[in-house]
C-alpha positions as CSV (number, residue, x, y, z in Angstrom):
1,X,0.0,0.0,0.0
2,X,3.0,2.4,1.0
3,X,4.3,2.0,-2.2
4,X,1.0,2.7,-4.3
5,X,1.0,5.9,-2.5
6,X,4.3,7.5,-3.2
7,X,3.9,6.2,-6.8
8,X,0.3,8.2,-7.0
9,X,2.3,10.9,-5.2
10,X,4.8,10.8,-8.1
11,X,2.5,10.3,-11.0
12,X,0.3,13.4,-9.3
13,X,1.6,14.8,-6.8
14,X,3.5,18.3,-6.0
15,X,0.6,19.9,-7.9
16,X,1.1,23.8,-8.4
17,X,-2.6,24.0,-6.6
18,X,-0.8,23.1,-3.2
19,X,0.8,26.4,-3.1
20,X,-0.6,29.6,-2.0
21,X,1.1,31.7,-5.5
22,X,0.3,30.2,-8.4
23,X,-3.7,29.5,-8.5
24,X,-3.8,26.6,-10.6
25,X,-7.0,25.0,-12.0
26,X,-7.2,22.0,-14.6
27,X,-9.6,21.4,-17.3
28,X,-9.4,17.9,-19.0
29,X,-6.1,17.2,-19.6
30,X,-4.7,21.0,-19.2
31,X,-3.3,22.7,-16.1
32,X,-3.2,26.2,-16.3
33,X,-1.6,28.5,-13.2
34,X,-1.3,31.8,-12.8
35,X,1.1,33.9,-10.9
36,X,0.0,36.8,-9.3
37,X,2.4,37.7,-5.7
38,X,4.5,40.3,-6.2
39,X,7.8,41.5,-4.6
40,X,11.2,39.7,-4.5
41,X,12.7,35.8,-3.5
42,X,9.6,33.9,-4.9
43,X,9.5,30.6,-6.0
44,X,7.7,27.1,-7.7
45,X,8.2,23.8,-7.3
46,X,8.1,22.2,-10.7
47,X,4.8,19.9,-10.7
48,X,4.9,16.4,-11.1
49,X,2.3,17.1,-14.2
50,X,4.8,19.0,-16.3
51,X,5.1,18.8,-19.7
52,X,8.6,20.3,-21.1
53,X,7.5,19.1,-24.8
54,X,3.9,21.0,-24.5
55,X,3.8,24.1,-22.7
56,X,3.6,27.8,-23.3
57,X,4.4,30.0,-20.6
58,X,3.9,33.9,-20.4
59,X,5.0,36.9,-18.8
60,X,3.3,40.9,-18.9
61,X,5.6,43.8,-16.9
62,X,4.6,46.1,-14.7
63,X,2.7,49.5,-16.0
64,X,4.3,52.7,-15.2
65,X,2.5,55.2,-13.1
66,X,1.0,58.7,-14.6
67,X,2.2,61.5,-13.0
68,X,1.4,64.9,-11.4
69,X,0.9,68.2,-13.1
70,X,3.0,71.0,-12.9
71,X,0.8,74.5,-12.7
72,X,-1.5,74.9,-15.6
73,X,0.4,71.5,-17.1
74,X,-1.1,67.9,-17.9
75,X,1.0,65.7,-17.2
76,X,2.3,62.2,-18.8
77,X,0.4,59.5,-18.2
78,X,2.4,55.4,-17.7
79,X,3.9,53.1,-20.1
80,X,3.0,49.5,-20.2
81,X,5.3,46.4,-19.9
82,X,6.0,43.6,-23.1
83,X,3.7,40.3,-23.1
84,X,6.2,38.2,-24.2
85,X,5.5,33.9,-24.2
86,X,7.9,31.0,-24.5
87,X,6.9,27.6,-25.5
88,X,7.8,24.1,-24.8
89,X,10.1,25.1,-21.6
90,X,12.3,22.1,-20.8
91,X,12.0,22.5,-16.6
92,X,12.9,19.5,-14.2
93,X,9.7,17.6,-12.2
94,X,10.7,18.7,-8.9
95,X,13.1,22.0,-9.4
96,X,12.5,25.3,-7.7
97,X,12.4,28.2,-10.3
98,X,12.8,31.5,-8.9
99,X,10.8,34.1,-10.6
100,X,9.1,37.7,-10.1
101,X,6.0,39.5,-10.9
102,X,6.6,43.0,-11.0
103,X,4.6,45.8,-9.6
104,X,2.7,48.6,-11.0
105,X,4.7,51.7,-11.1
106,X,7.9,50.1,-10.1
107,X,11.5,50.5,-11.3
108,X,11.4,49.4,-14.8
109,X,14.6,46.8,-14.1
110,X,14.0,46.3,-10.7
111,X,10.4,46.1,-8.6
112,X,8.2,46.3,-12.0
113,X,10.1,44.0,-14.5
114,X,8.3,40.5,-14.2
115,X,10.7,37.2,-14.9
116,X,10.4,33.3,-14.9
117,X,12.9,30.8,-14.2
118,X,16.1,32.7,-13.2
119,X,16.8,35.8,-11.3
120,X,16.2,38.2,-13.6
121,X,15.3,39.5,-17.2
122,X,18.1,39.3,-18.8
123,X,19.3,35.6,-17.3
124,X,15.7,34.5,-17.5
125,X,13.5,32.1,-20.0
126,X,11.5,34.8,-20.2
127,X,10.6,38.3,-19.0
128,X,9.7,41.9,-19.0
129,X,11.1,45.1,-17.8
130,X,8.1,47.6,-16.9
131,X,7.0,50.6,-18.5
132,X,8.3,53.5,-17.4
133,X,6.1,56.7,-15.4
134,X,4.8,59.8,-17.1
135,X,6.8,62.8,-16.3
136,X,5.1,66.0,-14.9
137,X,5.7,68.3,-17.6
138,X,3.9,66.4,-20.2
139,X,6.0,63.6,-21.3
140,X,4.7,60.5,-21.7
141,X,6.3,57.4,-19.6
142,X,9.1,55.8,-21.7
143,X,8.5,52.0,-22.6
144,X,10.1,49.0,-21.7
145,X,13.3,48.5,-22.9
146,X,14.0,45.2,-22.5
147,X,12.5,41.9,-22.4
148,X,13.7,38.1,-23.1
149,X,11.4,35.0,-24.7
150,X,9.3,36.2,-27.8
151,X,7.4,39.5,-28.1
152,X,3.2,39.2,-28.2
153,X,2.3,42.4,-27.8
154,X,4.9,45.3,-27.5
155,X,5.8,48.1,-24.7
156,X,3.6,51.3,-25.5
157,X,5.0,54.8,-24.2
158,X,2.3,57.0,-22.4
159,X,0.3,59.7,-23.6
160,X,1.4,63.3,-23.4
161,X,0.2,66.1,-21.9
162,X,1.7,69.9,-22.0
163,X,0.4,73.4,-20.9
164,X,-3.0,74.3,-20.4
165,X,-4.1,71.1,-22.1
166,X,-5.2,67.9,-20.3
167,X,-3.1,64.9,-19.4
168,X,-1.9,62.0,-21.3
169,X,-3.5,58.8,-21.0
170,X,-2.0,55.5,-20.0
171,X,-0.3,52.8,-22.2
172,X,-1.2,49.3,-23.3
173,X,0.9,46.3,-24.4
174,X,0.0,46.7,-27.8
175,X,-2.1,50.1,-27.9
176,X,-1.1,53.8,-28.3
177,X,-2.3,55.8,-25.8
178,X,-3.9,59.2,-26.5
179,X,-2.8,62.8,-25.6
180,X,-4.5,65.4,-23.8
181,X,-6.3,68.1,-25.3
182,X,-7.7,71.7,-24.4
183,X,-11.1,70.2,-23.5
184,X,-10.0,66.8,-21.8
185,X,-7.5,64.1,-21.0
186,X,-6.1,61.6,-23.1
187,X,-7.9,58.6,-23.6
188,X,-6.1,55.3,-22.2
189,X,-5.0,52.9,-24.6
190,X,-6.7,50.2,-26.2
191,X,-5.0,46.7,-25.7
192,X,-4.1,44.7,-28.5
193,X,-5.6,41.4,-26.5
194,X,-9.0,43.7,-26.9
195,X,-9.3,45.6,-23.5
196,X,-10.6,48.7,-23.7
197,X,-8.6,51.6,-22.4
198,X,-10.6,53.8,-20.1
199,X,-11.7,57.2,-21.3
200,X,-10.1,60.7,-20.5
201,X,-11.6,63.4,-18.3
202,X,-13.7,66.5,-19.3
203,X,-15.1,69.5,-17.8
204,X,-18.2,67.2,-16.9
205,X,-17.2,63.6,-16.4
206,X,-13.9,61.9,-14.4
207,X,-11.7,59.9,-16.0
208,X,-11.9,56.0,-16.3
209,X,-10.2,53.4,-15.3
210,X,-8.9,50.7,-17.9
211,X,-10.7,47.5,-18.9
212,X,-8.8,44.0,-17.3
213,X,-7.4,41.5,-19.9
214,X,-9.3,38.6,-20.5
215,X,-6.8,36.8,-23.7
216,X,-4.7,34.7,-22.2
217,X,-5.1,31.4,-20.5
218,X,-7.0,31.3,-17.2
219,X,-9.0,34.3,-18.2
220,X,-6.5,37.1,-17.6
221,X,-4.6,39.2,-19.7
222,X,-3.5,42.6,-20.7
223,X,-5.2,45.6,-19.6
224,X,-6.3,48.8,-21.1
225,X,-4.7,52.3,-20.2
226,X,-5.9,54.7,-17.8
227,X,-7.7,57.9,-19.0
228,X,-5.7,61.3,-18.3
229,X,-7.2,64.2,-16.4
230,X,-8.8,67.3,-18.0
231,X,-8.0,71.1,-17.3
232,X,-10.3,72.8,-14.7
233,X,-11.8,70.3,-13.3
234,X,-11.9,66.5,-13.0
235,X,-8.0,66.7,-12.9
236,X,-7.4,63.3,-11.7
237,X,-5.9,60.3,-14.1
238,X,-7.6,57.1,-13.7
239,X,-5.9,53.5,-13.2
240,X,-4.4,51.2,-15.8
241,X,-6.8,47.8,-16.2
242,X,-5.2,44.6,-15.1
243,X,-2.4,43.4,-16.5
244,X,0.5,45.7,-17.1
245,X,-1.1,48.9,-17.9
246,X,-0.5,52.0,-17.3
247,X,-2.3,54.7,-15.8
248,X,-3.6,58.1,-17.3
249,X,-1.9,61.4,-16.0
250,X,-2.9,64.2,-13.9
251,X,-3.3,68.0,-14.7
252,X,-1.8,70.4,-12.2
253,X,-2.4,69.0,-8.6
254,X,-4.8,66.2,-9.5
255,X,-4.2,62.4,-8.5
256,X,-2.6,60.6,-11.0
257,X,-3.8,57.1,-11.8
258,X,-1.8,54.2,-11.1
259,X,0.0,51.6,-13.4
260,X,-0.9,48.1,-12.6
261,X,1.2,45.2,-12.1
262,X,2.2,42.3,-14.0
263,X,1.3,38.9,-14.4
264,X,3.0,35.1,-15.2
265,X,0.7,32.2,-16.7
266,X,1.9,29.0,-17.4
267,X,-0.2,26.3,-19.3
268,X,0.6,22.5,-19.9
269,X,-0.9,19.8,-21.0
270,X,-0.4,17.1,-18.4
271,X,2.1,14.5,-18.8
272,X,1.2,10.9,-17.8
273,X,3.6,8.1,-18.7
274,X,3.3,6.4,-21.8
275,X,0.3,8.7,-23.2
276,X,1.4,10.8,-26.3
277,X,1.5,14.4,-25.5
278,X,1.1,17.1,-28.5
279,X,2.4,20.6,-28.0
280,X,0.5,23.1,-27.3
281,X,0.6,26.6,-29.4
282,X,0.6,30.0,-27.6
């Protein structure tokens, strides 16, 4: 009986589900987990369910923050990070794989870039650094300048703002992001995964907050970029939309909207002895 257990365990066992970061579900014969904990020293033990010939694994960094308004000035509103994939990543049943989802409006190397399997983008399988924040004179946030694994969907630069017009409006992987004007914010971008970037502000109406992603496995994705803020009133930028996003920029002393954070999902389909096991396309 002892031994029918540990070979079970082996077969099934050190499911990604066990641990608190990734959530992992399976449907059928696919496991799909998605990473969400941010900050530094995280790590996954390799499931016993791994498939290193059918996998695709993917990776969004962080969305940069908008920022604050000098006087009579909209400001820039955030880049977004790269959604970049890799497929059929040879990993051992068993390993631990360090990797890190980066925040919104972090360092674009450092607290924002997202990585998987190694410590960071550069030495990883894959990775993003994040989008970079708007600047309060009016210059859009600078994107991402570095990634590893394949590009799906590229780092956007913010919106821009300038003098007595409204604030730029936050980035998506994928979307350009619109600048203010002399009646309202920019509008945030448009994701290319399809989430809509949230509107800018006018003299009548606040700006919005971006759409979540929905275009990836396990139902998340790239978000859509937060609208700017408008001259006179309804200053404040809204925030990016989950993943990556970033968020629309404030005029003069408004609250600038946030860039969100990004996001790791890995897919497989599950390995059993002796079954044939086709790969999987991202």
């Amino acid at each position: 009986m002892r031994k029918l257990v540990l070979v079970l365990g082996i077969l099934f066992g050190l499911c990604g589900t066990a641990q608190a970061d990734p959530t992992c579900t399976t449907a059928g014969n696919i496991e799909t987990c998605v990473f969400t904990l941010t900050g530094t020293g995280n790590t996954w033990t390799v499931p016993a369910t791994w498939n290193s010939a059918s996998n695709t694994v993917y990776a969004i960094g962080g969305g940069g923050n908008g920022a604050v308004g000098i006087a009579s000035t909209g400001s820039g509103g955030g880049a977004s990070g790269f959604v970049v994939y890799k497929t059929n990543l040879a990993l051992t049943v068993g390993a631990s794989i360090d990797y890190q989802v980066g925040i919104g409006g972090g360092t674009p190397s450092g607290t924002g870039a997202t990585w998987f399997n190694g410590t960071t983008v550069n030495n990883a399988s894959l990775g993003s650094f994040a989008g970079g924040g708007g600047f309060d004179a009016g210059t859009g946030g600078t994107a991402a300048s570095n990634y590893s694994g394949t590009v799906l969907y590229a780092s956007e630069t913010g919106g821009a703002g300038g003098f007595a017009v409204g604030a730029g409006g936050g980035a998506a992987p994928g979307g350009t992001a619109g600048a203010g004007t002399s009646s309202g914010g920019g509008a945030g971008a448009t994701a290319s995964g399809g989430a809509s970037g949230g509107a800018g502000a006018t003299s009548s109406s606040a700006a919005v907050v971006g759409a979540a992603g929905a275009d990836l496995p396990g139902g998340i994705g790239e978000g859509g970029g937060g609208g700017g803020g408008a001259p006179s009133t309804n200053l404040s930028g809204a925030n990016g939309g989950a993943y990556g996003a970033g968020g629309g920029g404030a005029y003069h002393n408004g609250t600038a909207g946030t860039g969100t954070q990004g996001v790791i999902v890995a897919q497989w389909r599950i390995s059993h002895p002796f079954v044939f096991t086709p790969a999987i396309a991202p």
